[in-house]
C-alpha positions as CSV (number, residue, x, y, z in Angstrom):
1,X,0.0,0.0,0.0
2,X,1.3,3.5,-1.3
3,X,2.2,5.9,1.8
4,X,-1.0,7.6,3.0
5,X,-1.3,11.5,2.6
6,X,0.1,13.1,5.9
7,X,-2.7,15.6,7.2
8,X,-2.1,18.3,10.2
9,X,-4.9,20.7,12.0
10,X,-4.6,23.5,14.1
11,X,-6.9,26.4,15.8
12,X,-5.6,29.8,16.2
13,X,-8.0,32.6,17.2
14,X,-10.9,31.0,16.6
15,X,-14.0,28.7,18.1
16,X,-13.0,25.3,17.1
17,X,-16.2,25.7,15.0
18,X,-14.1,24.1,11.7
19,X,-12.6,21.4,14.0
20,X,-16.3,20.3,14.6
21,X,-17.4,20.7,10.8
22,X,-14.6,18.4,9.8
23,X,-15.7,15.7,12.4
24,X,-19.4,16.1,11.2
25,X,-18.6,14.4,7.7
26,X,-19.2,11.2,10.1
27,X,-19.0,7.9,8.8
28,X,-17.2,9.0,5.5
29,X,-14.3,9.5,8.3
30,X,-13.7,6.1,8.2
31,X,-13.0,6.3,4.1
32,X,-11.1,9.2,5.0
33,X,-8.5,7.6,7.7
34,X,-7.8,4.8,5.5
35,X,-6.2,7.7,2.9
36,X,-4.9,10.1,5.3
37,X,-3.1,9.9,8.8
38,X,-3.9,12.3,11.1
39,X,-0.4,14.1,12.1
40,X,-0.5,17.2,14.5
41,X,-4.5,17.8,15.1
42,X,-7.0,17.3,18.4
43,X,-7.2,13.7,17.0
44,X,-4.0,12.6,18.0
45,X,-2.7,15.4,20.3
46,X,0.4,15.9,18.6
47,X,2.0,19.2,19.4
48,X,4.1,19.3,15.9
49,X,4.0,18.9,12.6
50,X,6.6,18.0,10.6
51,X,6.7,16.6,6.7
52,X,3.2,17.1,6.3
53,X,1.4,16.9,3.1
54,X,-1.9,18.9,4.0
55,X,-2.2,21.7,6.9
56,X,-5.7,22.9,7.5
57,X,-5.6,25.9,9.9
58,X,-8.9,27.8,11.5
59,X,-8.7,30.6,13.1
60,X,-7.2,34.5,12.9
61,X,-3.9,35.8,13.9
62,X,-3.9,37.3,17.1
63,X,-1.0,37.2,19.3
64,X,2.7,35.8,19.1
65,X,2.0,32.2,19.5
66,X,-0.3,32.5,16.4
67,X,2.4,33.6,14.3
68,X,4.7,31.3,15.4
69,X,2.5,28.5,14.9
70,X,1.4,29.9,11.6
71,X,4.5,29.8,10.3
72,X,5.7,26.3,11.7
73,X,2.8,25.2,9.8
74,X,4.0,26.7,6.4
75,X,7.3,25.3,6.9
76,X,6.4,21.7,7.6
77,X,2.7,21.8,5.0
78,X,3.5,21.0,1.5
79,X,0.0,22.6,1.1
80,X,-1.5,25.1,3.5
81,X,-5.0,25.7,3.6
82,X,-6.9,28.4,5.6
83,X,-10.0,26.9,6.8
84,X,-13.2,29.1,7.2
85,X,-14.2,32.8,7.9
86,X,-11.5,33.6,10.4
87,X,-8.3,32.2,8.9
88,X,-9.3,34.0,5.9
89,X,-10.6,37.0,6.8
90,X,-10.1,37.5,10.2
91,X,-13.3,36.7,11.4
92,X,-15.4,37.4,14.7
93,X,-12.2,38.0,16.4
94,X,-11.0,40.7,14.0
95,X,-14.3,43.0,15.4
96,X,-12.0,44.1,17.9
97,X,-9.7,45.3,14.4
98,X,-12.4,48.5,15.3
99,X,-10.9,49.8,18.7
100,X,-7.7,50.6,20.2
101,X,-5.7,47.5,21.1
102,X,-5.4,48.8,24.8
103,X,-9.2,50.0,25.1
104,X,-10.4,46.5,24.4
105,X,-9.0,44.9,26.9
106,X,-10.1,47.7,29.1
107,X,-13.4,46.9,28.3
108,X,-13.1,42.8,28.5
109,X,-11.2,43.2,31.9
110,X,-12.3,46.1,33.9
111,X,-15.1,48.3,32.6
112,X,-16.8,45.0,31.9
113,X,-16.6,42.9,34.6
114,X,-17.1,45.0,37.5
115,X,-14.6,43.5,40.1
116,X,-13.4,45.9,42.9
117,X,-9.5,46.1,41.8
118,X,-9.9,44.1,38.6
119,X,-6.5,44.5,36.0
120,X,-5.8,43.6,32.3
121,X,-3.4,40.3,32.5
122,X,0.2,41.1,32.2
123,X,2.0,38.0,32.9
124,X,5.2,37.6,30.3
125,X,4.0,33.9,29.8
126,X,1.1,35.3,27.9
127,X,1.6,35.5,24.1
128,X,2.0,39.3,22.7
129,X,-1.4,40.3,21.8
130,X,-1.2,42.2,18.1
131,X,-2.4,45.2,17.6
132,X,-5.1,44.0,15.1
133,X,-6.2,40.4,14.4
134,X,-5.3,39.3,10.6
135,X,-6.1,36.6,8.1
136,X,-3.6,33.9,7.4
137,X,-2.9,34.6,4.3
138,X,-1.2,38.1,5.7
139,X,1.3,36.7,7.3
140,X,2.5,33.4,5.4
141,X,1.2,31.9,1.9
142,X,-2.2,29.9,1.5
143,X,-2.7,27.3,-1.6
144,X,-6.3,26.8,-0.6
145,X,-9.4,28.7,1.3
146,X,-12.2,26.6,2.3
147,X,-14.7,29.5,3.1
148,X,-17.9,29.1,5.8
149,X,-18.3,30.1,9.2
150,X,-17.7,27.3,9.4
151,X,-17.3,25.1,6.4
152,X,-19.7,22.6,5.9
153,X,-18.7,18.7,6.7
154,X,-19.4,18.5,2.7
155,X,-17.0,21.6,1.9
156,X,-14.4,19.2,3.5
157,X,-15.3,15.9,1.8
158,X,-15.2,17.7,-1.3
159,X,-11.9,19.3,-0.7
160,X,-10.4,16.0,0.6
161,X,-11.9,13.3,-2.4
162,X,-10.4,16.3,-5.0
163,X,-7.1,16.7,-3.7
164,X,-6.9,13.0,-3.2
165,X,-7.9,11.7,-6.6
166,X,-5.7,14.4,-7.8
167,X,-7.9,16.7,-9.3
168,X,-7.7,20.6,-8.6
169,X,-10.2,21.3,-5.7
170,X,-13.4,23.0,-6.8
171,X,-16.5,23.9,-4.5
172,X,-19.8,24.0,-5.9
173,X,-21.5,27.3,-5.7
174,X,-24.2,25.2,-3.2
175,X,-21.5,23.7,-0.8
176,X,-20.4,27.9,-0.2
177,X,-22.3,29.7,2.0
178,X,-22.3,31.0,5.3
179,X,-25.0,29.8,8.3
């Protein structure tokens, strides 16, 4: 049997929303494992990719870690592939894009909340928040967008049973839309 197509997930300022969409193509998961293994994603808790063929990212770019992860990805994918609204366009998270950085969190952590002596985190083990929240494909280079909020399981089948039988991926008009 030929090597199986190596596949690697990841969430960066997102929901996990495409995470779930990818596991809702159900039973056709089982068809899908037998051509792909799962490298770095939830699945198998690997913290690391390396040599991948396929990287499917979700989420915006929001603080250090992002980027660092972001690009990790690129290196080790063969083909990177931003994965619903967020990754591509920055998404829910990128509504704070609107405001100053600094009066954000003023709102999330004390105007907000109401605590007597309440403070906006500062600990130097939290990531460097960025100044605005960005899509992926403004920080490294994306071969593929798979656009919903989030994609539907179908949008993925599609994608996966294209790239695999080596045809150019191609979404239906029907399969693209946003619920």
């Amino acid at each position: 049997m030929a090597d199986k197509i190596r596949v690697a997930t990841t969430s960066l300022a997102g929901c996990f929303g495409c995470h779930m969409s990818l596991l809702d193509i159900d039973e056709r998961m089982l068809q899908l494992v037998d051509l792909v293994e799962f490298d770095r994603s939830p699945i198998t808790d690997i913290e690391h990719c390396t040599n991948c063929d396929i990287g499917l990212i979700e989420g915006g770019v929001c603080n250090s870690e992002n980027v660092h992860v972001l690009r990790e990805f690129r290196k080790n994918c063969k083909i990177l592939v931003a994965v619903g609204a967020c990754a591509i366009n920055g998404g829910l998270p990128a509504i704070r894009n609107y405001m100053a950085l600094e009066d954000c969190l003023k709102e999330a952590y004390i105007d907000g909340i109401g605590i007597e002596n309440a403070q906006i985190p500062s600990d130097p083990e939290l990531p460097l928040l960025l100044d605005q929240v960005h899509p992926i494909h403004e920080v490294v280079k994306v071969d593929y967008f798979l656009p919903g909020c989030p994609p539907s399981a179908d949008v993925f089948w599609t994608f996966f049973t294209d790239l695999l039988e080596g045809r150019q991926p191609k979404l239906p008009y029907e399969l693209v839309h946003y619920d």
